[in-house]
N, C-alpha and C positions, 0 to 999 in steps of 0.2 A: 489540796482537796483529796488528798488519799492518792495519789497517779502515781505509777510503777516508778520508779528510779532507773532511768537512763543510761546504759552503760556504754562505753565508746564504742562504735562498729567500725573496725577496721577494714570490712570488708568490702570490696567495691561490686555494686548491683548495676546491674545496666538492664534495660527497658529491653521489650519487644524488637525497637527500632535499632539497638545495638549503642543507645547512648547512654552515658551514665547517668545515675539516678544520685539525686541529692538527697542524703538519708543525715540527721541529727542525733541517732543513737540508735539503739535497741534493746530488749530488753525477755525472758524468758517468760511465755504467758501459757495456759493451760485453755481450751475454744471449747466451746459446743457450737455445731452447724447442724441446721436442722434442714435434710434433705426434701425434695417437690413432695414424698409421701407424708412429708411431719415427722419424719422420726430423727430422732437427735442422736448427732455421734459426737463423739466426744475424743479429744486432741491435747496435744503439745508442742509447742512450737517457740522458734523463736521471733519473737514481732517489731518491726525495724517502723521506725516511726519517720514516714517524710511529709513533702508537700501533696502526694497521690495518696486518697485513701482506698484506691482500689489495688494496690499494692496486696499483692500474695504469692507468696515465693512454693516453691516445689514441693518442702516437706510438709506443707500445710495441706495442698493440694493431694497429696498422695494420702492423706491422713482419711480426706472428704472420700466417702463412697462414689457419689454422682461425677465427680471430678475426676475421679481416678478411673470410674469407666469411661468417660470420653477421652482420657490419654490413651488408655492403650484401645478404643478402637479406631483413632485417628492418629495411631501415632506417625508423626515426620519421618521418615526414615531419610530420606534425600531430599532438598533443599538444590533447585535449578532456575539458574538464571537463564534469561532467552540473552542469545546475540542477535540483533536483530538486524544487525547488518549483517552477517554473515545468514542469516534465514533467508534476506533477501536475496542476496550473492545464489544459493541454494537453488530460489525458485527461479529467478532468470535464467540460469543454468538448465533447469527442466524443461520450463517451457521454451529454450532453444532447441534443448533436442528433440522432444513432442512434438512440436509446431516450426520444426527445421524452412519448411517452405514460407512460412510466413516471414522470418528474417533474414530473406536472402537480399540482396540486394537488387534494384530495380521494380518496376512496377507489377511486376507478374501476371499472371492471366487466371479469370475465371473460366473452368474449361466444365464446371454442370451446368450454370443456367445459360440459357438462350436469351438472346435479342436481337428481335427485330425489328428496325428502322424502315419507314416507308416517305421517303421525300414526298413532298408536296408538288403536284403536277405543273405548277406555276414557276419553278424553280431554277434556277441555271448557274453555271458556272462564271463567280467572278473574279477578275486578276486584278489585284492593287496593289500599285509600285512598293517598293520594297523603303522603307523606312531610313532617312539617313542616319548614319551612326559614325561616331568619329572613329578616324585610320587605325587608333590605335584599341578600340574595342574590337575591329575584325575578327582577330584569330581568337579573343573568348567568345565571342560571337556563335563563331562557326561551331567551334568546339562544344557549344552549348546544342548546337542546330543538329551535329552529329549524335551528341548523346540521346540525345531526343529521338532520332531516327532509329538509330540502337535499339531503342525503348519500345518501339511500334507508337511512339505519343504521335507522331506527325510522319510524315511521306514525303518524300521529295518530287516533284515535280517540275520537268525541264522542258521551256518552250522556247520555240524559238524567235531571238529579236529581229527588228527586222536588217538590221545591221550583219546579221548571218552569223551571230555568236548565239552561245546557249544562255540563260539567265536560271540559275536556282530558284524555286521559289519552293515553301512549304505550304503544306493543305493543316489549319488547324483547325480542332473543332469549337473552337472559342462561341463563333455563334450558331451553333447545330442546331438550337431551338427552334430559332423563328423558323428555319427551312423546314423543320420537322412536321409531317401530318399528328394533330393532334388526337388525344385516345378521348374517349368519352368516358372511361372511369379512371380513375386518377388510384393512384398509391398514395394510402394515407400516409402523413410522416410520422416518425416516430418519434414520441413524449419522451423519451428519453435521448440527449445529447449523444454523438458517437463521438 
C-alpha cells in the first residue's frame, strides 16, 4: 500500500523507565507538526516503527518549537533518589538532640502545669496483705519494686508488724479515682488517638 521500506535498526531505545523498547525497523521520513497556535513546522527525522505509537525520540522533539521550549525550560539537570532510610536515620537523630529530654530514660516530670488533688472527706487509709508470689520471683520482684520507687511511680511505706519486725509495703495509685473528689466540669477527650 505504498509504506516506507523498513530498514534494520541496530540501535537499542530504551523507555522512560530505563527498559528496552522493541522497535522492528526504521526508516528516514521528513514531519509536519503543527504547534497549539496552528502554525506548521516542518522536519526530518528518523522514525523507528514499534508496538508504542507515542514513540518520539530527541531529534524530532528538538526539531518541534513547543517541545523544544518545554526541554529547555524544565531541563533535568540532576536526577535524585531519596534513602529513605537513611532520611529517617536523619530525623530520629534530630529530634534526639531537639527534644533530648523527652528520650531520656525513665518517666520524667511535668514541671509547668499544676495539679491539684483534693481526697474525698470520707476517705482513709487502707493496708492489704501483700500478694503471694513464689520464692523464686522475690528478687525480680523487689528489683521491679525498687525501680518503681527510683521512678517517684510508688513510695515505700513501712509499718510496723505486730510481731515487732518492719513489713514493706507500696502506696500505688491504681485506684486514686474513686478516692478522688470529683470536678464538675470534665476535660473533654481528645478525637484524636495519642
Amino acid at each position: 500500500m505504498g509504506g516506507p521500506q523498513l530498514q534494520k535498526a541496530s540501535d537499542t531505545l530504551r523507555g522512560a523507565n530505563g527498559l528496552p523498547l522493541r522497535i522492528y525497523g526504521k526508516f528516514d521520513a521528513a514531519f509536519v507538526a503543527v504547534d497549539n497556535r496552528g502554525k506548521a513546522h516542518s522536519g526530518q527525522g528518523v522514525c523507528y516503527v514499534s508496538d508504542d505509537n507515542d514513540l518520539l525520540g530527541i531529534i524530532w522533539i528538538e526539531q518541534i518549537p513547543d517541545f523544544n521550549l518545554v526541554l529547555k525550560r524544565f531541563n533535568v539537570r540532576k536526577v535524585h533518589t531519596l534513602n529513605h532510610d537513611a532520611l529517617r536515620d536523619q530525623m530520629i537523630t534530630k529530634l534526639r538532640r531537639d527534644f533530648a529530654g523527652v528520650f531520656k530514660p525513665g518517666l520524667g516530670c511535668c514541671l509547668k502545669a499544676k495539679a491539684t488533688l483534693q481526697l474525698r472527706p470520707d476517705t482513709y487509709t487502707v493496708s492489704i496483705k501483700r500478694r503471694p508470689v513464689p520464692y523464686a520471683s522475690l528478687p525480680l520482684l523487689d528489683a521491679e519494686i525498687d525501680r518503681l520507687v527510683a521512678q517517684n511511680v510508688i513510695f515505700s511505706v513501712f509499718r510496723p508488724l505486730t510481731m515487732g519486725c518492719a513489713n514493706r509495703c507500696c502506696e500505688k495509685s491504681q485506684r486514686i479515682h474513686t478516692i478522688l473528689r470529683q470536678r464538675s466540669s470534665h476535660i473533654r477527650p481528645a478525637t484524636d488517638p495519642l
